[in-house]
N, C-alpha and C positions, 0 to 999 in steps of 0.2 A: 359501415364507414366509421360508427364512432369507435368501436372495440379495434378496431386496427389505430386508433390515436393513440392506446393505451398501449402497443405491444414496444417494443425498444426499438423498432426500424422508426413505428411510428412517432414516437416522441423526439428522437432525433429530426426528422421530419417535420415537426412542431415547432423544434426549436429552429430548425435551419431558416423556417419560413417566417418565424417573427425577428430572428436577428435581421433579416433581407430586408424587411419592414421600418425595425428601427434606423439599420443605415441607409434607406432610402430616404426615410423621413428627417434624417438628419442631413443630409445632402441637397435635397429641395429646402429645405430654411434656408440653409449657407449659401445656395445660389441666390436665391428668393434677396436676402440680404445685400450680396454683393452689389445685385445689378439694381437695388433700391440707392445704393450707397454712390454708385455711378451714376442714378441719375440725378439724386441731391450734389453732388459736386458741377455734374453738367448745369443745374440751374443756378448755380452761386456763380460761376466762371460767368454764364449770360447773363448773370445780373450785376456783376462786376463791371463786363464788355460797356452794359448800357448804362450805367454810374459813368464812367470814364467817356463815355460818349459825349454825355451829357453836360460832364461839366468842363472837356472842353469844347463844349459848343459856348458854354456860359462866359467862359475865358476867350472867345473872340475877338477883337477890336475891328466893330460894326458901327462904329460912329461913322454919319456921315461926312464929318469934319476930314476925314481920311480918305477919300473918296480918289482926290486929287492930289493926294499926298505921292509923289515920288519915291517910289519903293528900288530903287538903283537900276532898276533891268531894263534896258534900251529894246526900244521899239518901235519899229518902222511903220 
């Protein structure tokens, strides 16, 4: 096996199979990356969501003082 690495089919063969190698292993990063990159935007956007949730729950008017306040909309 190893004297056929050395003959010219072989080495062509050597090479074919480490270039396969390197663009494989450059293809699994780039994806690796991507779908990391998708899921740090997916948590900023849900922690965005819940920032804006929050404050306007904090922006409310929950005074009781308003309880019985006439808000215009007629009601039988």
């Amino acid at each position: 096996m190893i004297p056929f690495l050395f003959t010219p089919i072989g080495k062509y063969l050597v090479f074919a199979g480490f270039a396969f190698m390197v663009l494989t292993a450059i293809y699994v990063k780039v994806r690796q990356d991507a779908a990391n990159e998708i899921k740090a935007q997916a948590t900023i956007d849900a922690l965005e969501r819940t920032q804006n949730a929050i404050r306007a729950g904090d922006n409310a008017a929950v005074s009781p003082d308003r309880l019985l306040q006439d808000d215009g909309n007629r009601r039988d």
